[in-house]
SEFIVO-442241 format. One record per residue (C-alpha): residue number from 1; residue in one letter; z, x negated, y. Coordinates in Angstrom, 2 decimals, always signed. Example, Ala and Ser with C-alpha at 12.3 -4.5 7.8 and 13.67 -1.06 7.14 Angstrom:
// SEFIVO-442241
PT;pos;code;w;u;v
PT;1;a;+7.80;-12.30;-4.50 .
PT;2;s;+7.14;-13.67;-1.06 .
// end
This chain:
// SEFIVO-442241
PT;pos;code;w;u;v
PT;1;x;+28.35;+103.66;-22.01 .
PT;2;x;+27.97;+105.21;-18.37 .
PT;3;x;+26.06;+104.41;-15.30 .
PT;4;x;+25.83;+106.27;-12.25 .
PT;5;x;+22.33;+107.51;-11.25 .
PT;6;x;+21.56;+109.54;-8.02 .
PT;7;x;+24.98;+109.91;-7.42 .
PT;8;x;+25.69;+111.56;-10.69 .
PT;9;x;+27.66;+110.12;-14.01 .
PT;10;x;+25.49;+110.29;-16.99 .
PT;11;x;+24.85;+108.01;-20.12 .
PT;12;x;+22.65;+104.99;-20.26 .
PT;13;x;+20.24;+105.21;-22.48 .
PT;14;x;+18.95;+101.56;-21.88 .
PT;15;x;+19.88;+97.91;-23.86 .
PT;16;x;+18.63;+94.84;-22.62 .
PT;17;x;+16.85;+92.89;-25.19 .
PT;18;x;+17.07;+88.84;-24.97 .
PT;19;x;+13.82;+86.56;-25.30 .
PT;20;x;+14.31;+85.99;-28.68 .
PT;21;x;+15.78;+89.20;-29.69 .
PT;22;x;+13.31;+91.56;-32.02 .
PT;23;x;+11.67;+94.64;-29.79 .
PT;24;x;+13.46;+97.95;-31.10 .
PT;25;x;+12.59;+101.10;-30.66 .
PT;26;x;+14.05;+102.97;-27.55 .
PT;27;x;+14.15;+102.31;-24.03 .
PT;28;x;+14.52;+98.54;-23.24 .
PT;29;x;+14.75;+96.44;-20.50 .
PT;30;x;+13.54;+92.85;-20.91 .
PT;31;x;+13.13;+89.54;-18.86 .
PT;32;x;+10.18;+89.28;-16.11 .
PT;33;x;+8.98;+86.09;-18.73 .
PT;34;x;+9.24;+88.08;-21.65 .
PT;35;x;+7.67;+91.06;-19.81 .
PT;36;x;+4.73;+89.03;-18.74 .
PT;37;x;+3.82;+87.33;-21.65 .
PT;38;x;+4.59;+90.09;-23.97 .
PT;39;x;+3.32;+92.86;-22.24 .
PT;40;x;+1.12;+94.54;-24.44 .
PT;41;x;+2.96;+94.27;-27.33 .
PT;42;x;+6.26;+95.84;-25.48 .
PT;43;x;+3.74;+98.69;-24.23 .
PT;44;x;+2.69;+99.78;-27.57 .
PT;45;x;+6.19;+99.90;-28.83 .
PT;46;x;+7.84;+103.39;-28.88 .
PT;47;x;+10.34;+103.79;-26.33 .
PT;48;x;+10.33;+102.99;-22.05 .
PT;49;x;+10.39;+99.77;-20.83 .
PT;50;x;+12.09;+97.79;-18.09 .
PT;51;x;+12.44;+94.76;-16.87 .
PT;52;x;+15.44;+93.29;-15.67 .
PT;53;x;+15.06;+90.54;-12.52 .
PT;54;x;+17.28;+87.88;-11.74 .
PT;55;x;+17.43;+85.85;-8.43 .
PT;56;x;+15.10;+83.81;-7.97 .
PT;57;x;+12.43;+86.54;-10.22 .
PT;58;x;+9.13;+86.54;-8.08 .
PT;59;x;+8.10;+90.58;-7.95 .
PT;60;x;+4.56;+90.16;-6.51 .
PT;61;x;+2.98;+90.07;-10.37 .
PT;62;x;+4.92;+93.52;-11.21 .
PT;63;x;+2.87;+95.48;-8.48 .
PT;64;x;-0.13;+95.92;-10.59 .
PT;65;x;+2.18;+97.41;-13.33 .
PT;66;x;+4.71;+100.13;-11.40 .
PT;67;x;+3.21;+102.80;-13.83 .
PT;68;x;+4.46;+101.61;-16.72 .
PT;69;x;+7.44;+99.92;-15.55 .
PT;70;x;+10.14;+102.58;-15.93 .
PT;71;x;+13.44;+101.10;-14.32 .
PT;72;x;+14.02;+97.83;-13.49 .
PT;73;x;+17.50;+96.11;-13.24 .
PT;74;x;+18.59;+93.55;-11.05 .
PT;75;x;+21.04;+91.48;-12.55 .
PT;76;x;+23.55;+90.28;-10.20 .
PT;77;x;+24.87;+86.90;-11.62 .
PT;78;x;+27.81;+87.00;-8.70 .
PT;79;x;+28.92;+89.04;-6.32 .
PT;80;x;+28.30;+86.41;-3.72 .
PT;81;x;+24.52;+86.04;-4.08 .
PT;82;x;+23.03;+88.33;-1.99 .
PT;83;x;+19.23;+87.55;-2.69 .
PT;84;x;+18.58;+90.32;-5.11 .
PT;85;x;+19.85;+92.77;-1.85 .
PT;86;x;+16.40;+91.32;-0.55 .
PT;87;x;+14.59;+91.96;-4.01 .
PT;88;x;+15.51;+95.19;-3.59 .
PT;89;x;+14.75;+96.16;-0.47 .
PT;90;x;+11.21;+94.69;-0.84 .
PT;91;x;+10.62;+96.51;-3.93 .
PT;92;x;+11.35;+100.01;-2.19 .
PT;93;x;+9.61;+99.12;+1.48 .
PT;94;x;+6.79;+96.83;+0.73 .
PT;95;x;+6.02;+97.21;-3.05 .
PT;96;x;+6.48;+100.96;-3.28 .
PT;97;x;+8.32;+101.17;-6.25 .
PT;98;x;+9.68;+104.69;-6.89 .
PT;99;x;+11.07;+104.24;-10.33 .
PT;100;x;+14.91;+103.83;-10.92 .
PT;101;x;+16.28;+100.61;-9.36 .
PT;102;x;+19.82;+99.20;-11.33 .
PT;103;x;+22.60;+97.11;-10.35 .
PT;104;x;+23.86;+95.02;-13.61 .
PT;105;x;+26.30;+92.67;-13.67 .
PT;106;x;+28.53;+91.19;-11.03 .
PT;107;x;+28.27;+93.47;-7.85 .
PT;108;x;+31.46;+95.06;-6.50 .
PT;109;x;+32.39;+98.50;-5.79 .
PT;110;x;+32.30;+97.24;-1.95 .
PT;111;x;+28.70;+96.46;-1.75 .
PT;112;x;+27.49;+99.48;-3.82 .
PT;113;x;+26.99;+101.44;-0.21 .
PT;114;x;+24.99;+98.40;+1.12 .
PT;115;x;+23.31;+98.18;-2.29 .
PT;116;x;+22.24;+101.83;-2.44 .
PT;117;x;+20.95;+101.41;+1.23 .
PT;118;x;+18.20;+99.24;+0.29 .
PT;119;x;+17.37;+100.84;-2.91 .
PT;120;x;+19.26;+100.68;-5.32 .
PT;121;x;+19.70;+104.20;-6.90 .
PT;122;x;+21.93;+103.20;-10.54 .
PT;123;x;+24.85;+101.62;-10.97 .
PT;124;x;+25.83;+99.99;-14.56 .
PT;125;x;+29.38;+99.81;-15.33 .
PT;126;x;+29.46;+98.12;-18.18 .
PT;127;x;+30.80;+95.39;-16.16 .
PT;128;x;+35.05;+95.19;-14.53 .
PT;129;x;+33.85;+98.38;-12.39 .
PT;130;x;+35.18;+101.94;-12.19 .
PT;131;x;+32.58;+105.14;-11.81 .
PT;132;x;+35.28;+106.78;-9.54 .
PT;133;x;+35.30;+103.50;-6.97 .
PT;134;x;+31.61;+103.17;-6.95 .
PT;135;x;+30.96;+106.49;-6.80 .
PT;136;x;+33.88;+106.95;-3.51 .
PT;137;x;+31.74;+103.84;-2.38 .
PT;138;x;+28.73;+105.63;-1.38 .
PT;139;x;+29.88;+107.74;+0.90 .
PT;140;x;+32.23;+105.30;+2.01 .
PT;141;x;+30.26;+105.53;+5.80 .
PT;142;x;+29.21;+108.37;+7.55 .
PT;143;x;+27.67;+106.91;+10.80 .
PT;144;x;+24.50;+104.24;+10.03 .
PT;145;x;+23.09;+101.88;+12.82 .
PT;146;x;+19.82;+100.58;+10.89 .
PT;147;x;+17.24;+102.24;+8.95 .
PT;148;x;+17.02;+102.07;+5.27 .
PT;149;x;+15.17;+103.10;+2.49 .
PT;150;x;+16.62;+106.21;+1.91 .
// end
């Protein structure tokens, strides 16, 4: 499978592993639950870790752990809730998160230029969406009123 990163198509290394799912080796994303009341057993595990946020996901307990937390994903449940837009943004301006940032799930190739203006820098596809639409969807505006994070 292939996400786009940066602007560039390359394979995703990452699987999302559910609550009561064994921890594999490998790079892993995981709940914001499971991540805090697991996390020293999924930082002694081989592999990178993530954590993957849903809406509603309070972020203020992650700032403490930004070093160790190597992408995190925000999984959109539909393309018509727009609170993780807000997650993401926060995460960039006020939390200073630098790692990668990843749409999952239900976001359309329409709000990928929005997305990527507050943060977001990855794109899954594993979803209905096509790496030429999103990737056309970036550049999709040349002239920007408001600042952003990038």
């Amino acid at each position: 499978m292939q996400i786009i990163k940066d602007q560039q198509l390359i394979e995703n290394t990452w699987s999302f592993i559910e609550d009561d799912a064994p921890l594999p080796a490998g790079d892993i994303t995981v709940s914001l639950p499971r991540w805090l009341s697991e996390k020293e057993e999924l930082l002694q595990r081989s592999g990178r870790t993530g954590i993957r946020l849903v809406p509603g996901d309070q972020t203020e307990s992650l700032c403490a752990d930004f070093d160790k937390i190597d992408l995190i994903e925000l999984d959109f449940p539909i393309f018509g809730d727009g609170r993780l837009f807000s997650v993401a943004r926060l995460l960039r301006s006020r939390d200073a998160y630098r790692g990668e940032i990843r749409a999952v799930g239900q976001y359309l190739p329409d709000q990928v230029f929005y997305l990527s203006r507050v943060g977001i820098n990855a794109f899954d596809l594993s979803s209905q969406n096509d790496a030429d639409l999103v990737l056309a969807a970036m550049s999709q505006f040349s002239v920007r009123y408001q600042a952003s994070t990038n």
